[in-house]
N, CA and C atoms as a LAMMPS dump frame, in Angstrom:
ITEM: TIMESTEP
0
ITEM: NUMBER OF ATOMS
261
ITEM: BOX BOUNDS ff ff ff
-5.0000000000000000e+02 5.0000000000000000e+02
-5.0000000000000000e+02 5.0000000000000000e+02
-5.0000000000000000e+02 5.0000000000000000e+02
ITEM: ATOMS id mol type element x y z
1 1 1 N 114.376 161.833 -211.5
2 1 2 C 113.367 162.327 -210.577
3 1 3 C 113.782 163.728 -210.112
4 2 1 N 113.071 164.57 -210.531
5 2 2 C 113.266 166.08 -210.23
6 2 3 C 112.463 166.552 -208.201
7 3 1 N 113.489 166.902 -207.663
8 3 2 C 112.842 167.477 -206.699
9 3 3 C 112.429 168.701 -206.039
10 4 1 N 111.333 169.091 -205.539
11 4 2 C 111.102 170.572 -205.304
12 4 3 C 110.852 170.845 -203.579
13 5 1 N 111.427 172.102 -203.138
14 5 2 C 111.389 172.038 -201.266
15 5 3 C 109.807 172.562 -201.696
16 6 1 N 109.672 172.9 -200.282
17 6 2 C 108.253 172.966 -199.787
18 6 3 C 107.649 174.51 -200.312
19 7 1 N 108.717 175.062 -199.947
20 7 2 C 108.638 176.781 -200.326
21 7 3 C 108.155 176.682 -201.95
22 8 1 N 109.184 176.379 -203.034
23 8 2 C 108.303 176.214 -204.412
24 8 3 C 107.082 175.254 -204.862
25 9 1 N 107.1 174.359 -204.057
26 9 2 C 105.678 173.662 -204.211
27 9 3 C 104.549 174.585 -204.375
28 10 1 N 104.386 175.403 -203.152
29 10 2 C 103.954 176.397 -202.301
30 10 3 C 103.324 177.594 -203.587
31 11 1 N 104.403 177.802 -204.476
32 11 2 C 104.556 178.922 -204.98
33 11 3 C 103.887 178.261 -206.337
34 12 1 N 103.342 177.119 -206.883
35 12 2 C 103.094 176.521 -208.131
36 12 3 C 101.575 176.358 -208.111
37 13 1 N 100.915 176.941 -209.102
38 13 2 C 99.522 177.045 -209.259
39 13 3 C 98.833 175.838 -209.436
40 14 1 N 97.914 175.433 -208.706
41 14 2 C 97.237 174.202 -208.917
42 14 3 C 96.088 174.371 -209.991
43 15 1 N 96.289 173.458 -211.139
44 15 2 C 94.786 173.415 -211.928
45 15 3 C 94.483 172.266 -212.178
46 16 1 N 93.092 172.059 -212.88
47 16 2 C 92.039 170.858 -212.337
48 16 3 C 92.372 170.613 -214.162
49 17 1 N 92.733 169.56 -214.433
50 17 2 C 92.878 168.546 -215.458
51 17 3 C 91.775 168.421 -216.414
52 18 1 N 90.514 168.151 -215.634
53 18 2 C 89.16 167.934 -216.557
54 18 3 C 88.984 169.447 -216.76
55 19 1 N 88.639 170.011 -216.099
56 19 2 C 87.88 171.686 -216.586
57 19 3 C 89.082 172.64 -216.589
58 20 1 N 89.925 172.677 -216.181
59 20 2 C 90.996 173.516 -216.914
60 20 3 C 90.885 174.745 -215.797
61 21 1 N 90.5 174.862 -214.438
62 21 2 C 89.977 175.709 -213.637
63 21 3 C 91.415 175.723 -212.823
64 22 1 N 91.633 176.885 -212.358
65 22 2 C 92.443 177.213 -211.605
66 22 3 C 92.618 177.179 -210.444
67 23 1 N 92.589 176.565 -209.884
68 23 2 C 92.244 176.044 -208.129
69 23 3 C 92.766 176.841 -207.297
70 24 1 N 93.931 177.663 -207.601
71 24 2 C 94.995 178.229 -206.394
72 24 3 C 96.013 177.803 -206.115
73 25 1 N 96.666 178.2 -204.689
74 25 2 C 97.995 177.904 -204.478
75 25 3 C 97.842 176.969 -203.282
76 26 1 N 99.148 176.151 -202.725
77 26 2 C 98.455 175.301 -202.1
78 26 3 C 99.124 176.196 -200.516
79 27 1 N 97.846 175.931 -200.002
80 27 2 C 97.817 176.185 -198.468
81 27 3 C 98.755 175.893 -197.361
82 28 1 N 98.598 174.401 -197.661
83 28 2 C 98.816 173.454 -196.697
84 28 3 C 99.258 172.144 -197.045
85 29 1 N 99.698 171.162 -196.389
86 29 2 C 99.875 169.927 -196.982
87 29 3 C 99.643 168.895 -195.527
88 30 1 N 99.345 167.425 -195.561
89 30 2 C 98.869 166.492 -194.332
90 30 3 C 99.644 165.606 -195.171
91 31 1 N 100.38 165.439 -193.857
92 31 2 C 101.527 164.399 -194.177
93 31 3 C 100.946 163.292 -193.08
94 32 1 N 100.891 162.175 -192.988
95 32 2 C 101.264 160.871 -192.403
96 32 3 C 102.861 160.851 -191.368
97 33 1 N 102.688 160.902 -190.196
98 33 2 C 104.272 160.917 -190.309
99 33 3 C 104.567 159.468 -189.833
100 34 1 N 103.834 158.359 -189.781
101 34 2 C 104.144 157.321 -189.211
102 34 3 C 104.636 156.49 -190.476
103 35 1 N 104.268 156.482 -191.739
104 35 2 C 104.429 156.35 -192.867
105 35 3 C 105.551 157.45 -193.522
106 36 1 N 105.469 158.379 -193.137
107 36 2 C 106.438 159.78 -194.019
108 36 3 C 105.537 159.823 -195.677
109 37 1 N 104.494 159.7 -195.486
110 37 2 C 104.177 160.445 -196.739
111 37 3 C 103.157 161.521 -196.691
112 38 1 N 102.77 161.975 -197.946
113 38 2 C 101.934 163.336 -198.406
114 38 3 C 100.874 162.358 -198.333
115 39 1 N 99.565 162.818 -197.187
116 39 2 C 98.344 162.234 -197.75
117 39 3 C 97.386 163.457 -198.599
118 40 1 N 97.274 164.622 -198.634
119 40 2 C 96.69 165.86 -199.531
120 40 3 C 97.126 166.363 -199.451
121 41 1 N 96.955 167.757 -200.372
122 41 2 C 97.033 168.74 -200.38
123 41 3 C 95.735 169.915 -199.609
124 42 1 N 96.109 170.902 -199.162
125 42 2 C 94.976 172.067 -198.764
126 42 3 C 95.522 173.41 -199.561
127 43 1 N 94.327 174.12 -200.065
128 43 2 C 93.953 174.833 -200.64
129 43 3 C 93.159 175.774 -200.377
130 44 1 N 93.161 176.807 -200.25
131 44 2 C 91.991 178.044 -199.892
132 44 3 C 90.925 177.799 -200.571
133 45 1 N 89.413 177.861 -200.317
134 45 2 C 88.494 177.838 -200.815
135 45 3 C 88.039 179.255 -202.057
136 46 1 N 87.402 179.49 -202.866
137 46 2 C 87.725 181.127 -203.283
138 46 3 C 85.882 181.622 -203.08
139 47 1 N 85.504 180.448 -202.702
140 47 2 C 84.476 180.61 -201.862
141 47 3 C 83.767 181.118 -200.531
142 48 1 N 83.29 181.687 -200.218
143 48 2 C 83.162 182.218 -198.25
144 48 3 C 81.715 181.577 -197.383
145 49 1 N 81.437 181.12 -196.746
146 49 2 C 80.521 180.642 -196.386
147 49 3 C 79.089 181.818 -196.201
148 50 1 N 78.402 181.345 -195.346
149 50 2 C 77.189 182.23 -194.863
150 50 3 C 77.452 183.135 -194.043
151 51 1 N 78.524 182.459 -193.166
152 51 2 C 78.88 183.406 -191.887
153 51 3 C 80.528 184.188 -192.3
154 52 1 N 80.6 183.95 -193.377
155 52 2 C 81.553 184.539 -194.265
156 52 3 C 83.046 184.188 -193.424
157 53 1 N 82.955 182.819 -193.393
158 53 2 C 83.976 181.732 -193.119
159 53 3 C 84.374 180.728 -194.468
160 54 1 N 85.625 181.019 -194.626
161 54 2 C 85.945 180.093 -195.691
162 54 3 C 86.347 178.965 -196.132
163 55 1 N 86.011 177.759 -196.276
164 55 2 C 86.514 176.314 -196.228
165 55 3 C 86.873 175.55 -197.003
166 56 1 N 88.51 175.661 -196.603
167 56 2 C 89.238 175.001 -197.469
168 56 3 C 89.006 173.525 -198.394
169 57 1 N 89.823 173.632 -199.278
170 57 2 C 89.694 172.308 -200.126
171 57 3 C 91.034 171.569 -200.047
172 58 1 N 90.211 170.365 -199.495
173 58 2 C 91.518 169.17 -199.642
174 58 3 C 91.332 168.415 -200.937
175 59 1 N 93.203 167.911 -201.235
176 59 2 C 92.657 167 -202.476
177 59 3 C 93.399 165.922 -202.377
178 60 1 N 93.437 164.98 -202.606
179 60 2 C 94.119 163.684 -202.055
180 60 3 C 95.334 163.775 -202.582
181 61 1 N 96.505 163.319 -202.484
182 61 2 C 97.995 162.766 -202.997
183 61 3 C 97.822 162.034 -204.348
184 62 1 N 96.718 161.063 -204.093
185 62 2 C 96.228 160.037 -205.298
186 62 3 C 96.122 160.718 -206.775
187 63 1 N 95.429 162.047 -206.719
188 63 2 C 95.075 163.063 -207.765
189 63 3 C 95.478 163.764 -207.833
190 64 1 N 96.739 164.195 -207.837
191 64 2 C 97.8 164.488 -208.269
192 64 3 C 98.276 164.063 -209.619
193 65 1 N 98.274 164.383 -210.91
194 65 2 C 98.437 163.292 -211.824
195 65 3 C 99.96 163.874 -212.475
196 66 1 N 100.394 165.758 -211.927
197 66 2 C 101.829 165.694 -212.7
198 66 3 C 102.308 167.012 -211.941
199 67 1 N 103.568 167.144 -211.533
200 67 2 C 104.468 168.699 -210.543
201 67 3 C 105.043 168.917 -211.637
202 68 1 N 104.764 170.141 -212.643
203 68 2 C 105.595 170.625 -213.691
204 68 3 C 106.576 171.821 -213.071
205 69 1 N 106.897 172.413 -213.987
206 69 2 C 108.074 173.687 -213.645
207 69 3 C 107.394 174.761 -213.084
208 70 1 N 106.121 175.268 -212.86
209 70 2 C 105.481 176.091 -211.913
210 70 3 C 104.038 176.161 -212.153
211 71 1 N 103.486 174.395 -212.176
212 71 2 C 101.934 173.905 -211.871
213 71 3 C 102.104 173.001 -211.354
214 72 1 N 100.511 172.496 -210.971
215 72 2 C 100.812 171.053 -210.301
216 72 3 C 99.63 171.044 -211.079
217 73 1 N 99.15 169.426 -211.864
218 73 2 C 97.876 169.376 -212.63
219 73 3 C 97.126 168.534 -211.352
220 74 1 N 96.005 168.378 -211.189
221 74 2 C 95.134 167.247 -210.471
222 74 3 C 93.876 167.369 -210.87
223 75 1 N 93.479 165.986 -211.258
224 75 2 C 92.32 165.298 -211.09
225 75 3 C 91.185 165.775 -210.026
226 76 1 N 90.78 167.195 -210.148
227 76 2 C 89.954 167.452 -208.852
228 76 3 C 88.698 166.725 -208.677
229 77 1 N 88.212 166.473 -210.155
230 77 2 C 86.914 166.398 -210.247
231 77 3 C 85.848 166.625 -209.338
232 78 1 N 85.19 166.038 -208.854
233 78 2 C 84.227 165.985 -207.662
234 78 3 C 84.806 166.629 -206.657
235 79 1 N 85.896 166.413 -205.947
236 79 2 C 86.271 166.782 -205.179
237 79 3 C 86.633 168.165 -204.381
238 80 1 N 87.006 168.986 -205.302
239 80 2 C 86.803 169.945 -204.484
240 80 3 C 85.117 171.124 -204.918
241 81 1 N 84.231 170.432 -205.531
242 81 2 C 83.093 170.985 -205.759
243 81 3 C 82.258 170.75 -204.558
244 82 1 N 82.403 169.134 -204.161
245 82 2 C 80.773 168.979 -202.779
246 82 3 C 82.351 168.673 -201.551
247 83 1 N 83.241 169.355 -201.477
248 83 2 C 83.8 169.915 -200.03
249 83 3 C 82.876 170.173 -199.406
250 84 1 N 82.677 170.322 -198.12
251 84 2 C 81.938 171.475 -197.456
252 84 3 C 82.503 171.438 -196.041
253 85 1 N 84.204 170.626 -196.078
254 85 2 C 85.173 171.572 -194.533
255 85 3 C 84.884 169.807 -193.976
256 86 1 N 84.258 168.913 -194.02
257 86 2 C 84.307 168.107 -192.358
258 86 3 C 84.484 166.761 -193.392
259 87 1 N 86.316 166.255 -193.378
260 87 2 C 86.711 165.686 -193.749
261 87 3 C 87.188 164.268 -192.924
């Protein structure tokens, strides 16, 4: 089991498994702390709203499917397409 701190996580490009799309870097992360685990990841949107506010994309822990040497692959599918911020 290979482990990585938070800082290179940070630094590893996220892409989407089915379409091969490049999602970004990750933002943020929501941990559980009563449990101690990762429940998503957050991600910058590369999108801007109307009021030219931008809203991030969460993606679950679950879809996550592999942390290579500087990607992370996930299962975005649906998910970060009908985001729209109120999770």
């Amino acid at each position: 089991m290979s482990m990585n701190s938070l800082k290179n996580v940070k630094m590893m490009e996220v892409i989407d498994i089915k379409s091969g799309c490049k999602l970004g870097y990750i933002k943020d992360l929501k941990i559980d702390c009563h449990d101690y685990k990762i429940i998503s990841i957050v991600l910058p949107s590369q999108r801007s709203s109307i009021f030219n506010r931008n809203e991030d994309i969460e993606i679950p822990w679950e879809r996550i499917t592999k942390i290579g040497v500087d990607v992370i692959l996930v299962d975005g599918g649906e998910v970060y397409r009908n985001n729209d911020g109120r999770n």
